[in-house]
C-alpha positions in Angstrom: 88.0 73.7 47.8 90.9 76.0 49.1 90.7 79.7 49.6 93.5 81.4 47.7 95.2 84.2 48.7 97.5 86.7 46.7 99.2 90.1 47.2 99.0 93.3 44.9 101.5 96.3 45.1 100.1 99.8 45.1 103.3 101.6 45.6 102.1 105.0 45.8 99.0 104.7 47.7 99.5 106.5 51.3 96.8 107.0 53.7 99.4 108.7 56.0 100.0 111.6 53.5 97.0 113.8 53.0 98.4 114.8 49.3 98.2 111.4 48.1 95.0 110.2 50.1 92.0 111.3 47.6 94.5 109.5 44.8 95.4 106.8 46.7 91.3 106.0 47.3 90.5 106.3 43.7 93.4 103.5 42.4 91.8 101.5 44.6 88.3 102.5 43.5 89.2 101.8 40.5 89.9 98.0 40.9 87.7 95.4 39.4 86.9 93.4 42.5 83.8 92.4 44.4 84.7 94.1 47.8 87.1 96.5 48.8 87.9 96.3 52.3 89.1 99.5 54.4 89.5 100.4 58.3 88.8 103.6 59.7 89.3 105.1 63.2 86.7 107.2 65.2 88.9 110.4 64.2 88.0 109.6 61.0 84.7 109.2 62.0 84.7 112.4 64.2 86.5 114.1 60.6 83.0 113.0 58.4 81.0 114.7 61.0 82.9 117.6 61.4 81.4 120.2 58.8 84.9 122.5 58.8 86.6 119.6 57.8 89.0 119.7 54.7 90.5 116.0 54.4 90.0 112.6 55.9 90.1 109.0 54.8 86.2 108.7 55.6 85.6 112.4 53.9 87.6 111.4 50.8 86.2 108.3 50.2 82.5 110.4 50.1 83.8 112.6 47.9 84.7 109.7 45.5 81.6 107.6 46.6 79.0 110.3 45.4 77.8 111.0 48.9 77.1 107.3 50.0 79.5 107.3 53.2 77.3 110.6 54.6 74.3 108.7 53.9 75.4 105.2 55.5 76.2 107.6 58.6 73.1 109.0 58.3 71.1 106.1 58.4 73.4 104.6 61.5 75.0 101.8 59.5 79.1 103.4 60.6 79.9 103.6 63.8 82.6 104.4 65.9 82.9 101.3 67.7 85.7 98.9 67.7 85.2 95.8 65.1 81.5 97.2 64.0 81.5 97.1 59.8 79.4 98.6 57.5 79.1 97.5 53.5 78.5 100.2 51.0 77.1 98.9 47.8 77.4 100.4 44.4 75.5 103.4 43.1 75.0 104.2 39.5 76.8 107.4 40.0 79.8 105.4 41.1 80.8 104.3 37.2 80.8 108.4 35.9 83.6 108.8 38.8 85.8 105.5 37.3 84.5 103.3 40.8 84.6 99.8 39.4 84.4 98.0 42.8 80.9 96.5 43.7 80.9 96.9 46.8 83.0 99.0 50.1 83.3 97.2 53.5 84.3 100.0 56.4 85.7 98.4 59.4 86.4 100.4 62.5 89.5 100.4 64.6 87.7 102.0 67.0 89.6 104.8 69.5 93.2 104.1 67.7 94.9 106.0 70.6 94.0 103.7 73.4 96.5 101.0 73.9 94.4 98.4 73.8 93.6 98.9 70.3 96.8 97.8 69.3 97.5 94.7 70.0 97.3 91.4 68.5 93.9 90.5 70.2 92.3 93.3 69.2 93.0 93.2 65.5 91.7 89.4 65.7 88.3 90.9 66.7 88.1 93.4 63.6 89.5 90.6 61.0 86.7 88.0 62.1 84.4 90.9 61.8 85.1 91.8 58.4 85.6 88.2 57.3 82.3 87.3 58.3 81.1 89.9 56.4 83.0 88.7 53.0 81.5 85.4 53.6 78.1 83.4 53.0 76.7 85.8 50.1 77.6 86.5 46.6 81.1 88.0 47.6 83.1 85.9 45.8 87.2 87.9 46.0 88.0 90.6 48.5 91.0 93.4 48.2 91.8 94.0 51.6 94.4 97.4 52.3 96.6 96.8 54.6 98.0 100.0 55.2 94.9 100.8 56.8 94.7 98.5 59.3 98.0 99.0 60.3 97.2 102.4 60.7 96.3 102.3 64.6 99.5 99.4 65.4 103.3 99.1 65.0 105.2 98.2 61.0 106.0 94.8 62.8 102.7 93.7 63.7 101.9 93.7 59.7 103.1 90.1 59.1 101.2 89.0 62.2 98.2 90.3 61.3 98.1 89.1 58.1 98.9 85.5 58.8 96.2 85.9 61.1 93.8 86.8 58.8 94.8 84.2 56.5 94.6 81.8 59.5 90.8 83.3 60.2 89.8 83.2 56.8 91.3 79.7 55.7 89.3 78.6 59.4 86.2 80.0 58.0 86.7 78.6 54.4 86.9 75.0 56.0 84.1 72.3 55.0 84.4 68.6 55.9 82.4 67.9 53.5 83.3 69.6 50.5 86.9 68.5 50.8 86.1 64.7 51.3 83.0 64.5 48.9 83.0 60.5 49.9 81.4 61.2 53.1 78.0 62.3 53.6 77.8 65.5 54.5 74.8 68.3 55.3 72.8 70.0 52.6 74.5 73.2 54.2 77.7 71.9 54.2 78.9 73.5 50.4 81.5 75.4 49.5 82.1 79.0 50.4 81.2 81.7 47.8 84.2 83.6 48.9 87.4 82.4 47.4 90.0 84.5 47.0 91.4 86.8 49.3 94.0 89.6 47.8 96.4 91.6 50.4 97.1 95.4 48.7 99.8 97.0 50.4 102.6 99.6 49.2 106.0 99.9 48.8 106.0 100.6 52.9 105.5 96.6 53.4 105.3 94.9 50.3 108.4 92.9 51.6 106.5 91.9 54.2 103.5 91.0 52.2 105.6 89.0 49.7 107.0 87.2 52.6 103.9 86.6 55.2 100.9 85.7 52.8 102.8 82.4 51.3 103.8 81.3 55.2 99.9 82.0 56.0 98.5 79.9 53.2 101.0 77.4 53.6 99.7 76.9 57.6 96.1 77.2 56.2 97.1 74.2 53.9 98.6 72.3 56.8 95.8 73.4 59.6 93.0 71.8 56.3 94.8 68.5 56.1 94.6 68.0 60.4 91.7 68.9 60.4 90.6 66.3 57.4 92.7 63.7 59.1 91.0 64.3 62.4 87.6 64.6 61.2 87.7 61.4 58.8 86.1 58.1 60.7 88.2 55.6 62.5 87.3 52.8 60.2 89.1 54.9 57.0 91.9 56.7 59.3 93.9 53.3 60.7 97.3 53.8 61.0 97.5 52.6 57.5 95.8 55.1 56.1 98.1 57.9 58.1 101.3 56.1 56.7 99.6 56.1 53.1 98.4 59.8 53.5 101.9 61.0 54.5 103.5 58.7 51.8 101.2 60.5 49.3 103.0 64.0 50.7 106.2 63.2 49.7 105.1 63.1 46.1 103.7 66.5 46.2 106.6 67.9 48.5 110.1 67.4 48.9 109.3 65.5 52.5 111.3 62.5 52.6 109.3 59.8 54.3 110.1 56.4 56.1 107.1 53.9 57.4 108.2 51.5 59.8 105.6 48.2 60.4 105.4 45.9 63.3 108.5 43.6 62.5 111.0 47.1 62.1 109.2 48.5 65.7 109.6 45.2 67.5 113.3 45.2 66.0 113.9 48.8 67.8 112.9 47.4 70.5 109.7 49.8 71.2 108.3 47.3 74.1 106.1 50.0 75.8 104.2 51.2 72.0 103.9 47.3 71.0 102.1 46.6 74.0 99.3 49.5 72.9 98.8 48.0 69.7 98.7 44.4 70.3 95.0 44.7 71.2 93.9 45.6 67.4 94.3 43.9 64.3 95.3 46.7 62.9 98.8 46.8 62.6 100.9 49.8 64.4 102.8 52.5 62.2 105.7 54.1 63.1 105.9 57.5 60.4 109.5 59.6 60.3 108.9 62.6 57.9 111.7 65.0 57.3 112.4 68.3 55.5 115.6 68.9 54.9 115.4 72.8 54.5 118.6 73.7 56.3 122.5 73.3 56.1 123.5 69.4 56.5 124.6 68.8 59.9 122.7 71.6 61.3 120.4 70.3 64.4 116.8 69.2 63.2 113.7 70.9 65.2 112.0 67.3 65.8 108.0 67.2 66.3 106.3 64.1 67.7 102.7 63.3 67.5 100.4 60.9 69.1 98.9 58.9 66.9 96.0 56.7 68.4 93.6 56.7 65.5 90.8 55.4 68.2 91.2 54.6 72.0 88.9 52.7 73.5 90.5 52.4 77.0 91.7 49.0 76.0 90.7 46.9 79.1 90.5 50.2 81.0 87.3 50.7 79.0 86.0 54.0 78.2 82.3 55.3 79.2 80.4 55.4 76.0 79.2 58.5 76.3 81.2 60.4 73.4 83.4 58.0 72.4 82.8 58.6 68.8 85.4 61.6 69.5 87.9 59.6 70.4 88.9 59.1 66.7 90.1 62.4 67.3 92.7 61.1 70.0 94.9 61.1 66.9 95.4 65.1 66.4 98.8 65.4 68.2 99.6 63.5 65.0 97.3 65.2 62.6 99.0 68.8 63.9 102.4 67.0 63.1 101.8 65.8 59.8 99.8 69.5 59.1 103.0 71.1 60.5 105.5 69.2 58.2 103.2 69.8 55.3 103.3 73.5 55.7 107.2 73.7 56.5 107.3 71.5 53.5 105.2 74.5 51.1 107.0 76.9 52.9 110.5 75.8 51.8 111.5 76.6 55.2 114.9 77.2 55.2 115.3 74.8 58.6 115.9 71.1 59.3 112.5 69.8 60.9 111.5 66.4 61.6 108.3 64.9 62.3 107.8 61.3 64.2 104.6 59.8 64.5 104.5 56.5 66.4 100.6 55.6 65.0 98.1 52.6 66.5 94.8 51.6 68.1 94.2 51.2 71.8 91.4 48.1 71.3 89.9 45.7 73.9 90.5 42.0 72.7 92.1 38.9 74.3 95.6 39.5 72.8 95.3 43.1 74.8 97.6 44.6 77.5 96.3 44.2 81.0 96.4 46.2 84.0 99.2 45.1 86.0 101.5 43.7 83.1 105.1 45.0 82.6 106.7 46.2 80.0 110.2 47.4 78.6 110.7 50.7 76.6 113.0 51.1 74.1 114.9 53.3 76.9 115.2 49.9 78.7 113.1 51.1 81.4 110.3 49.0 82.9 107.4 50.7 83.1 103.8 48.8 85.5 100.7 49.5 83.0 98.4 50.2 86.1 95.7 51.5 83.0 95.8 50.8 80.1 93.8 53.8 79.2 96.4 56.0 79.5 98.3 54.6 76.7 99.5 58.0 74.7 102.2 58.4 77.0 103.0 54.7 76.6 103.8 55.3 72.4 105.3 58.5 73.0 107.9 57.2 75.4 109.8 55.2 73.1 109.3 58.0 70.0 110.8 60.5 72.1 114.0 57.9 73.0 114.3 56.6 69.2 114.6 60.5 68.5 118.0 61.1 70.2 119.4 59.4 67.0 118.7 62.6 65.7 120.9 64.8 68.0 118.0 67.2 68.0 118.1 71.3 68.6 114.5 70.6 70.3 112.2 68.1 70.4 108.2 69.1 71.3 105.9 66.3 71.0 102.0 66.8 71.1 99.6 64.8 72.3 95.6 64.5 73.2 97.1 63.1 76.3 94.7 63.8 79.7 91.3 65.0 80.6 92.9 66.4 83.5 94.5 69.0 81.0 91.0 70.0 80.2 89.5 70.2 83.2 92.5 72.6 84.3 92.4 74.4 81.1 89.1 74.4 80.1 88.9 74.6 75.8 90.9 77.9 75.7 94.8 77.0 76.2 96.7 74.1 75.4 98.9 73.3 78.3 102.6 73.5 78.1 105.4 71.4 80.2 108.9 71.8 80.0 111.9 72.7 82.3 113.6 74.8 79.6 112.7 78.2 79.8 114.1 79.7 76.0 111.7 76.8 74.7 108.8 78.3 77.1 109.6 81.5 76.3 109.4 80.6 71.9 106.2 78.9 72.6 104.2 81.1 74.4 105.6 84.1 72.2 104.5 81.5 68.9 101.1 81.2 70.8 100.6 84.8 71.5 101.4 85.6 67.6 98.8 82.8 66.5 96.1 83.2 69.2 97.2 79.5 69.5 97.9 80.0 73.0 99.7 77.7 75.6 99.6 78.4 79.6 102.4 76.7 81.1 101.7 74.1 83.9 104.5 72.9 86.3 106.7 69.8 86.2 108.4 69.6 89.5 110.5 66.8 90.3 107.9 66.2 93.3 105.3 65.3 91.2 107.6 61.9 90.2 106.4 60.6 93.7 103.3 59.6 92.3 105.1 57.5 89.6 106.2 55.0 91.8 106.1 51.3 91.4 106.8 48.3 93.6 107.8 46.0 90.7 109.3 48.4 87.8 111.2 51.7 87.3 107.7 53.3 86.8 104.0 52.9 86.7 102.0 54.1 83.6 99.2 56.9 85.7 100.3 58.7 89.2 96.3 58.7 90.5 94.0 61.1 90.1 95.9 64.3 91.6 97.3 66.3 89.1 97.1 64.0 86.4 98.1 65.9 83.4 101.4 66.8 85.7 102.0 63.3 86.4 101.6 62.4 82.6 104.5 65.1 81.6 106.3 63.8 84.4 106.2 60.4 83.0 107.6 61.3 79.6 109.8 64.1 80.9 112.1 60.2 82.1 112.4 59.5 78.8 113.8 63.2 77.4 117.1 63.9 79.2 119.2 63.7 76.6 117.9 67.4 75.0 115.4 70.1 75.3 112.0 69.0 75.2 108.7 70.7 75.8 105.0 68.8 75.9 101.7 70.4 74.6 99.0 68.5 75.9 96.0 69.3 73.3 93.6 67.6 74.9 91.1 70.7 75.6 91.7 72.3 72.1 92.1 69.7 69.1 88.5 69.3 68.5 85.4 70.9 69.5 82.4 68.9 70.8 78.5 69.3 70.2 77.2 71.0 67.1 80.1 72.6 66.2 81.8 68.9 66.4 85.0 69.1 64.8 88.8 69.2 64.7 90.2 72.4 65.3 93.3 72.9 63.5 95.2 73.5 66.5 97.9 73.8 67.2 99.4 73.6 63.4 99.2 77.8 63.6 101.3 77.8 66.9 104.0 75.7 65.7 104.1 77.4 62.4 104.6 80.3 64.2 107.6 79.0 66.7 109.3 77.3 63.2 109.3 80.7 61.6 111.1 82.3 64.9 113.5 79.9 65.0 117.2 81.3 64.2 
């Protein structure tokens, strides 16, 4: 089950104008919903409490309320500080004054005048507060006002916070096991009681709110399916299954879809990605998906995901500590095809193309070894010194069969190196490029999502540790800086445009009880598609 999310206009109501407030509370009073949600500040806090006071949001809504916001204040249930939340639940007396909402939730902006309060960060904190509050119980839809929360931040950060939101509350919504009711699942894994999440604004950003809330629950509709994808077992998502699953998109979406099998890869000459799957008897994939939401001719954004639906090591065996997750060494991929689904609901008025070259990395006497050589579709020869770091390996000759494309940018994403994570940690994806406007969009797309990047150097020093005695390059540069030397290796085979890496490695999937894929980073590249001119 899918959250929903909708807008409703209520042109007249203005918090900002103290003749319209006590009217603009009762419209929305007068709602049938299950919750109403508003945000106060401490000045409106400071306003209740003041006894000469004439008018305030938090005095008003009293008024209408019978006297319940004095006695939640009374009792210690509001409170000043940032992202605290207090739910007022219907009185009698609420009916004789036209109240037809069940229930109020308050949610405090804190000290509004302290810049800190503003930004984007901070709102997250009071939208997870408030959402946690609307979900779990018997709250089954929600009006949230926006005006109100905007009240302590700039016009232009409405459409950010609301995707955010969305983004929170689709997050929250999620269940395995309720969206794939094959698998076996936990007692307590059952859908959400909260469902439907309505956005009330005014004829101050009603444009805005017509506009963001479809983008956010299309990226909530592409972060579900990566995370499905990613979360399904490795014996149902083969490469196979991926090509099926996208196949099954283009029916539902104007995507236009191409699977390439063995015979059309070995024709394109793809030497280094062959050599990754020839291990499993599970044929490799190779998935092109396009929306064609621009002006013909115009350069295509292209997005290229690894695709290892389970990596063993090959010969270069994996510990088998954990290596259950490493189904989940397929999310570059998943956050591709999640991406292109959303553009695709979207109607994104851009050209975007996603390529995902799709295998397993297996053990078995048909696999690669260390030591062998291979060609790439570049024409390059590249030593496999291990064959555990094979994601570079299929993502070398996706990112040269992508020139065909004459691309404006090309960013490919990958669960590519543990050395990402242990620089990183769980919090940032890293980023690698040498083109600083592509940088620049990312991090600004990260920053808007929470989906955040830290950028990680790419010197031309680093190459040094690529060397081989017998071919143009080895496959690993050591242990020293090995997510660097991993960019290095693919930044050889993306000269001919702009390029940018995100190594996900630290933030597709969480481990221990909270096992699970994340989502990320579908929210960050909706973000930089929507900011693209």
């Amino acid at each position: 089950m899918t959250i929903q999310f909708s807008t409703k206009n209520f042109a007249q109501a203005d918090f900002n104008n103290p003749k319209q407030l006590k009217a603009s509370l009762a419209t929305l009073l007068a709602q049938s919903s299950d919750c109403l949600v508003l945000a106060y500040s401490k000045a409106d806090l400071d306003t209740l409490e003041a006894a000469k006071s004439k008018s305030g949001l938090l005095l008003e809504l009293d008024r209408l309320l019978g006297g319940s916001v004095t006695h939640a204040n009374l009792v210690g249930d509001l409170d000043a500080q940032h992202a605290s939340t207090c739910v007022i639940r219907a009185e009698k007396s609420w009916a004789a004054s036209g109240v037809k909402v069940k229930r109020v939730l308050l949610v405090s902006l804190g000290d509004i005048a302290a810049a800190s309060a503003r930004s984007l960060s901070s709102y997250s904190k009071i939208a997870r507060a408030a959402l946690k509050q609307l979900s779990g119980g018997s709250i089954q839809n929600a009006l949230w006002f926006i005006p109100s929360f905007a009240l302590g931040h700039r016009a232009d950060f409405i459409a950010e916070e609301v995707r955010l939101t969305i983004q929170y509350a689709g997050d929250q919504a999620y269940r395995f096991g309720v969206r794939q009711p094959a698998m076996k699942f936990k007692a307590k894994d059952k859908a959400d009681t909260f469902n439907h999440l309505i956005f009330a604004g005014n004829d101050t950003c009603v444009k805005e709110l017509k506009a963001c809330v479809p983008e956010g629950a299309a990226m909530v509709e592409g972060m579900n399916l990566a995370k499905d994808l990613g979360n399904l077992p490795p014996n149902i998502c083969t490469p196979t299954y991926l090509g099926k699953a996208v196949q099954g998109l283009s029916k539902k979406t104007g995507l236009k879809v191409e699977v390439l099998g063995r015979k059309q890869i070995e024709a394109l000459g793809m030497g280094s990605f062959l050599s990754v799957a020839q291990g499993s008897d599970t044929p490799p994939q190779f998935i092109v998906m396009r929306h064609q939401g621009g002006k013909a001719g115009e350069a295509p954004i292209v997005l290229v995901g690894k695709g290892i639906t389970f990596d063993t090591g090959g010969i270069s065996l994996k510990p088998g500590e954990a290596m259950d997750e490493m189904k989940y060494d397929m999310c570059g991929a998943a956050s591709v095809i999640g991406t292109m689904y959303a553009t695709a609901l979207m109607k994104l008025k851009k050209n975007v193309i996603g390529v995902i070259p799709t295998c397993e990395n297996m053990p078995s006497g048909n696999a690669t070894r260390p030591g062998d050589i291979v060609k790439s579709m570049s024409g390059q020869t590249i030593e496999i010194l291990n064959t555990d770091a094979e994601g570079r390996l299929i993502l070398c000759d996706a990112l040269t069969y992508v020139e065909r494309f004459k691309p404006k940018a090309v960013i490919d994403v990958a669960t590519l190196t543990g050395a990402c994570i242990i620089a990183l940690g769980h919090v940032h994806s890293g980023v690698f490029s040498d083109d600083e406007g592509l940088v620049h969009s990312l991090t600004k797309a990260g920053h808007a999502s929470l989906d955040t990047v830290w950028r990680l150097p790419l010197d031309a020093a680093y190459h040094e540790q690529l060397k081989s005695n017998f071919a143009d390059v080895a496959n690993i540069g050591g242990r020293p800086a090995g997510s660097v030397t991993a960019a290095c290796f693919l930044s050889r085979f993306t000269e001919k445009y702009k390029w940018a890496h995100l190594d996900i490695a630290g933030t597709a999937w969480k481990s221990g009880a909270t096992k699970g894929a994340t989502g990320r980073p579908v929210p960050l590249l909706v973000n930089y598609l929507l900011d693209q001119k």
